[in-house]
N, C-alpha and C positions, 0 to 999 in steps of 0.2 A: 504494500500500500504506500501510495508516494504522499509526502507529507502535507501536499497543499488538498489531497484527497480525505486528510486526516481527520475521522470524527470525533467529537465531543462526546467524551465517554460518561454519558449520564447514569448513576443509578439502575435509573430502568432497562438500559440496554447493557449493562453490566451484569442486570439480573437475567436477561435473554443469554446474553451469549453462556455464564454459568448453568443455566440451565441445560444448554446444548452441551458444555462439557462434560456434566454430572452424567449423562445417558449412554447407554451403550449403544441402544437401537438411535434409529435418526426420526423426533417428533415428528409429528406437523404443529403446525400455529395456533389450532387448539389445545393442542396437548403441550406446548407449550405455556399458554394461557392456564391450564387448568395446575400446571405446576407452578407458576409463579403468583398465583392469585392465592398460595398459602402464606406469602411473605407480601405481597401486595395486592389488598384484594378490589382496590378502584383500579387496576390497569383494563384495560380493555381489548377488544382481537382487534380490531383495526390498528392500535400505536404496535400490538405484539407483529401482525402481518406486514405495516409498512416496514417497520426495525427488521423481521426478518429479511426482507425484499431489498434494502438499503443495505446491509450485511452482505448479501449474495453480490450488489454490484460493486462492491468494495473487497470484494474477493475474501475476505472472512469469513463466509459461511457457504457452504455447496449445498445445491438445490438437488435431490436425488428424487425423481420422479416414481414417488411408489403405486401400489395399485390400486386401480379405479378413479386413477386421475389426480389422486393425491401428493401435494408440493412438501416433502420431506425436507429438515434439515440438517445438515450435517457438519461439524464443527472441523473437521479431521477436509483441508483440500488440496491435499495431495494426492496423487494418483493411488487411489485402492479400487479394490472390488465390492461388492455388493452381495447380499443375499435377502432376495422378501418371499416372507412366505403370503400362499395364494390362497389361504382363508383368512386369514386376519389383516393382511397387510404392513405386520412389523416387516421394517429394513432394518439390519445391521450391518455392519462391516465383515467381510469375512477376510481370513488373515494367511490370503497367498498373493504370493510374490506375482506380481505386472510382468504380461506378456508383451512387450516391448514389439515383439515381432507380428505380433498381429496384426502392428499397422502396415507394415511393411505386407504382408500375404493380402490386406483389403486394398492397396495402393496397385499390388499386381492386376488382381481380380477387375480391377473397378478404371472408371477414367479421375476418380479422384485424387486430390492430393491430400494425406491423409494427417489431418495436425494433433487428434487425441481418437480416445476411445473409453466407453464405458462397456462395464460387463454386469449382466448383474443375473444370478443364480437366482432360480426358481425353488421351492423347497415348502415345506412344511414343518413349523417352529415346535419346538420341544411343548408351549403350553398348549398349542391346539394340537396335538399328535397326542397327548395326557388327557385333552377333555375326547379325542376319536375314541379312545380304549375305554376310559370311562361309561361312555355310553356304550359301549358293543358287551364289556360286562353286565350293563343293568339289562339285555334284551334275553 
């Protein structure tokens, strides 16, 4: 972040970005909200979704597209991977090493020139794969 880009580190967006540090999965702006409304409970979603939104063009925070159209955020933006699972929608990080060369095998394939890439694994989360078996014992 170059200096004259530099924000005013208010409280409230002190309390945003710690919140995105504390977490393992990557919020949304509700879930957000709904963790920072125990230590402030007049913030609002609208200051929480602009700060996040402001954050992202400021390159502090990545925006990870989870499912069913939902704007994740993520604290960690450097190049990692991704995993969300497909009933619930948590995104976390998952913790393998960037294939570098992939961009390189989609620049072959493709007429593009190829300047990043994102991955992100499909899966099923440890609490909803506990609530599948729970239920398949009670039938």
């Amino acid at each position: 972040m170059h200096a004259e880009n530099a924000l005013r580190m208010t409280p409230g967006r002190r309390a945003i970005l710690d919140v995105l540090g504390e977490k393992r999965w990557h919020p949304t702006a509700q879930e957000v909200l709904k963790e920072l409304r125990k230590g402030l409970p007049g913030i609002g979603l609208a200051t929480v979704y602009r700060n996040l939104e402001l954050f992202a063009e400021q390159g502090l925070v990545r925006v990870v597209r989870g499912g069913r159209d939902k704007r994740r955020y993520d604290i960690v933006t450097c190049g990692h991977y991704h995993v969300r699972c497909v009933q619930c929608g948590r995104v976390e990080d998952v913790d393998v090493p960037e294939q570098g060369w992939l961009e390189d095998e989609a620049a072959r394939a493709s007429s593009f020139e190829i300047t990043n890439h994102e991955l992100m694994f499909l899966g099923i989360c440890d609490d909803c794969a506990r609530m599948r078996t729970t239920k398949k014992e009670r039938v």
